[in-house]
Structure formats: C-alpha cells, structure tokens
C-alpha positions as CSV (number, residue, x, y, z in Angstrom):
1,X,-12.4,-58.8,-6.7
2,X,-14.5,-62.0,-5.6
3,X,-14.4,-64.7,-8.3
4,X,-18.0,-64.8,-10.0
5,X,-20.0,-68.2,-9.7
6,X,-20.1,-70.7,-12.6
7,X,-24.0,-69.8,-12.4
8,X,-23.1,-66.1,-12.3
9,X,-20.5,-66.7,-15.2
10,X,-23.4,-68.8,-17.3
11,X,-26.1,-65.1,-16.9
12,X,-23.3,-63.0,-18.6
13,X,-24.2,-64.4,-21.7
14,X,-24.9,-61.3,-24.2
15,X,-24.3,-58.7,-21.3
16,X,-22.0,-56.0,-21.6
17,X,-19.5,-54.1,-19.8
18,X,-18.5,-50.0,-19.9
19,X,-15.4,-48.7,-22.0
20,X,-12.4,-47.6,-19.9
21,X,-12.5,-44.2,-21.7
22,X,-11.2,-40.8,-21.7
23,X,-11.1,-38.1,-24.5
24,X,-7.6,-37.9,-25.8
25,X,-5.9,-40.7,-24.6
26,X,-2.6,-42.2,-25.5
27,X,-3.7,-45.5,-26.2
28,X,-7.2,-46.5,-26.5
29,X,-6.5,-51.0,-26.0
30,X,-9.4,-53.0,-28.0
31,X,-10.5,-56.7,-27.5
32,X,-12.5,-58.4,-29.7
33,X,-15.1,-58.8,-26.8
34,X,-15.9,-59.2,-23.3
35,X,-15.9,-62.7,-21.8
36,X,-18.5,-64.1,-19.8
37,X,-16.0,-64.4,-16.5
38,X,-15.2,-60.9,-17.2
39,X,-18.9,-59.3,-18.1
40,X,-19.9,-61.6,-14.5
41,X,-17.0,-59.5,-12.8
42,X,-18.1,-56.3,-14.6
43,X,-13.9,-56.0,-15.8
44,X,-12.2,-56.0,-18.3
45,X,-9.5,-59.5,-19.4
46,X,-10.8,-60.4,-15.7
47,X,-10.5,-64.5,-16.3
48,X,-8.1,-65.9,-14.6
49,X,-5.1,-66.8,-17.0
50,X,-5.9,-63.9,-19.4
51,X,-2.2,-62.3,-20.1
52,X,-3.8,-58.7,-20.7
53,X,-2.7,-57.2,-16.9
54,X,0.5,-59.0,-16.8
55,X,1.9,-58.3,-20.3
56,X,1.0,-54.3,-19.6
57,X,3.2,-54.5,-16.7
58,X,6.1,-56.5,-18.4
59,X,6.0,-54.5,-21.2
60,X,6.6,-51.0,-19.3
61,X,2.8,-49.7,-19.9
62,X,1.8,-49.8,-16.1
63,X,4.2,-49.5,-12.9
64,X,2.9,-52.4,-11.4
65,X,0.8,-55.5,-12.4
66,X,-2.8,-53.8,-12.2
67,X,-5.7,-56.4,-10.9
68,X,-9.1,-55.9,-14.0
69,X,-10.8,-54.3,-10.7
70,X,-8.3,-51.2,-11.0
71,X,-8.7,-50.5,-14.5
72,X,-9.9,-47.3,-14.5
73,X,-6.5,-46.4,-12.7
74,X,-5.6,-46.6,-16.5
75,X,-7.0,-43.1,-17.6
76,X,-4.3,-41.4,-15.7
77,X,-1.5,-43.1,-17.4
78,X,-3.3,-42.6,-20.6
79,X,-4.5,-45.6,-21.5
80,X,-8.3,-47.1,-21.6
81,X,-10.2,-50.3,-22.9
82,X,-12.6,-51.2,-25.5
83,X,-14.3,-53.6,-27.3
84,X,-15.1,-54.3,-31.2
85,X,-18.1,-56.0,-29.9
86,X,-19.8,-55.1,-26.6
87,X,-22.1,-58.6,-26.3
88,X,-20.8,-60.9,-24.0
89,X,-19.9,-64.7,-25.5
90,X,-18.0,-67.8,-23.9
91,X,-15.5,-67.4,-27.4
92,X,-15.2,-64.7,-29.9
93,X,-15.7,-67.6,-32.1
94,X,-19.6,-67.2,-31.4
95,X,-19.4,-63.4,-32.9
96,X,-21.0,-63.0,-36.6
97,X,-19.3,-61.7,-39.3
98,X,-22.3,-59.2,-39.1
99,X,-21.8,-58.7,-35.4
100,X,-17.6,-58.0,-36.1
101,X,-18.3,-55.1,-38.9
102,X,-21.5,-53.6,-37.3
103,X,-18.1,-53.2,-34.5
104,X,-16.0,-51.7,-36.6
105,X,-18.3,-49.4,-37.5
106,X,-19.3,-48.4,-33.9
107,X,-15.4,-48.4,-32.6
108,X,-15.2,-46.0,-35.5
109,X,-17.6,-43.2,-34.5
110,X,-16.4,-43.8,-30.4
111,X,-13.1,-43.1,-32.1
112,X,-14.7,-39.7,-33.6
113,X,-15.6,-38.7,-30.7
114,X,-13.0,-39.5,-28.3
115,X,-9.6,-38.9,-30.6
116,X,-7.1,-41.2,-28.7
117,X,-4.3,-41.3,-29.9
118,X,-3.5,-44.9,-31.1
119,X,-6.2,-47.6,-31.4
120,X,-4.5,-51.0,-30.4
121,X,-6.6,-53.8,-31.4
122,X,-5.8,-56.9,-29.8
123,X,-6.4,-60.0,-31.9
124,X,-5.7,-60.0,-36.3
125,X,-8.7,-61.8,-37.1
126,X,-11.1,-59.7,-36.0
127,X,-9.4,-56.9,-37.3
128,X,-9.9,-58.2,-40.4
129,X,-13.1,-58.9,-40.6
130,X,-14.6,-56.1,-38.4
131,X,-12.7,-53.3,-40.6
132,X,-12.7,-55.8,-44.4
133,X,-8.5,-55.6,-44.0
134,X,-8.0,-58.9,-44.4
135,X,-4.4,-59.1,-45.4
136,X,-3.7,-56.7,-42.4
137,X,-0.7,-58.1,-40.7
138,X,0.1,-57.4,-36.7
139,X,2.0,-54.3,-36.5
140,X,1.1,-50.2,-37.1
141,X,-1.7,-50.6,-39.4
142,X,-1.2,-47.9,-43.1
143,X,-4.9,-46.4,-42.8
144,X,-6.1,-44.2,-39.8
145,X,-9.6,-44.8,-38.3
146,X,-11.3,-41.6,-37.8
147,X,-7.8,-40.2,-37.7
148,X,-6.5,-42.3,-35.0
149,X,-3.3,-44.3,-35.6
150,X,-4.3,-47.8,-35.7
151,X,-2.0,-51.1,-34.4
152,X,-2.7,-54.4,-34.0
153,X,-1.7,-56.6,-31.6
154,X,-1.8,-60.2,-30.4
155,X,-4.5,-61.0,-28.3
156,X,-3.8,-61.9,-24.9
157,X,-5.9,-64.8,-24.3
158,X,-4.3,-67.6,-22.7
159,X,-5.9,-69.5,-25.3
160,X,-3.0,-67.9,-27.9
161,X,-0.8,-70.2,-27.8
162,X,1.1,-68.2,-30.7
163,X,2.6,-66.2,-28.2
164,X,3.8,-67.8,-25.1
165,X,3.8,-64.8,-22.1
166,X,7.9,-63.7,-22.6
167,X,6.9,-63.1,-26.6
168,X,3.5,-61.1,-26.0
169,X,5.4,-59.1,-23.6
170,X,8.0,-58.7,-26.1
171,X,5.6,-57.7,-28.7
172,X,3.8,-55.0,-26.8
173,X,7.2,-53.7,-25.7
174,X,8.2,-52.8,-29.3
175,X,4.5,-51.7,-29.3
176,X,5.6,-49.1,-26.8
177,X,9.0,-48.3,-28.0
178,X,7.4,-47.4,-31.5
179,X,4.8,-45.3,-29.5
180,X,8.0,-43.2,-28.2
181,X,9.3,-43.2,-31.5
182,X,6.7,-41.5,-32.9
183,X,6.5,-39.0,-30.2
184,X,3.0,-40.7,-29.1
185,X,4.0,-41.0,-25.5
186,X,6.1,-40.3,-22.9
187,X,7.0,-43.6,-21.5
C-alpha cells in the first residue's frame, strides 16, 4: 500500500470509504469513523500507529497480522468493518452529536439487512451518544440492535492511551473467548 501524500491526506476531508461487509457475518467491527490517512488510502484503521490490525492478530481473530490493504480477506474468516459515521474527519472529535445518532440510526438499518452476528463497536463514547446509552460500559452491551448482539470495545487508536497495545490485545481476547462461549464462533 503506498503511503498517501500530506496533500492527498488534507482532500480526504468528508470522503468516505466502503463497508467490509457480508450477510451473516460473525463479527461485524465498527469505528467511530474513517480517518483522513485512511479515507486517502481508501482502507480501513490504515494510519500508521493505529493498533486495529495488530491487536486482531494478537488477540487470535486473524492468522497473521493483516496490512488495511487486505481487509476484505476478512469476509472469509467472518469478520467485516464499519463505521458509525461514513464522513471522513482529522478526529472523531469534529463529529456532531447530530452526525453520531443520524449513525446509529443508519448502522441500525445496515444491521437489518445484513444480520451479523455481533456488532463490536470500537470506542464507548460514541456508543453513547450515537445509540443515547450513555451509562453503557465496555463489555457485551444488554439491548440487541436490530437483533444483533452488540459489544463494545476500546478503540484502537494509538491516540488511547487507556490501553497500552498488551491490554487492548487482552481486551479483545476475552472479546473472542466470550464469542466462543456463547457459541458465536468457532475460533
């Protein structure tokens, strides 16, 4: 994947990237939205330092460390990628509080019609504000979105400094243990 351009990077701004998608899936992974490095590189958690690729790998959800270009190699292990918000900004801090629900409401009808499994929003903010759950704590979430198991997550940004790499690996590892708990996937 070539690196984009700091002018390339700055025209991002509002664009938007596809969905990793599949009917069915296992696990359907949600940021909050795409970044400008990654809408430039047309892939998803494509900026250098984001943790999203590596913490998949340590965590047991993908055989090797994927690079964003080889994301759709996700479907087939029954996994895709999503956004709350498609737009492209330099921060999710730029999103609306209009812009974050209008998102909930959208992931909620791509939910309708593509069933996955389990919804894994990554980041508690915006899963607060974009589905009005704002005591929602990370973890398997009590409601179902358009009968889709919901989970939230830490978001992966290297900018979290909440959770260094070894504990957002560890996090998304009981992530998937839970998922074989529940009988939600054969990892």
């Amino acid at each position: 994947m070539m690196r984009p351009t700091k002018a390339e990077v700055a025209a991002a701004q509002n664009s938007t990237i596809r969905d990793v998608i599949a009917p069915d899936l296992d696990v359907l992974f949600c940021g909050i939205n795409t970044g400008l490095y990654s809408a430039a590189t047309g892939h998803h958690f494509a900026r250098p330092g984001n943790r999203f690729w590596p913490t998949l790998y340590r965590s047991g959800f993908t055989p090797r460390l994927f690079a964003p270009d080889e994301e759709l190699e996700l479907i087939s292990l029954g996994y895709g990628i999503t956004n709350i918000v498609d737009r492209a900004t330099a921060a999710a801090a730029y999103l609306t509080i209009d812009e974050l629900q209008q998102g909930g409401l959208n992931l909620e009808r791509k939910l309708q019609v593509f069933r996955p499994k389990v919804l894994a929003v990554l980041g508690i903010s915006a899963y607060r504000t974009a589905f009005n759950q704002p005591k929602a704590i990370l973890g398997r979430q009590p409601e179902l979105i358009a009968e889709t198991i919901v989970w939230v997550l830490p978001n992966p940004s290297g900018l979290n400094a909440h959770f260094p790499p070894v504990k957002l690996a560890e996090v998304f590892r009981e992530f998937r243990y839970e998922l074989q708990l529940l009988g939600l996937s054969d990892l």
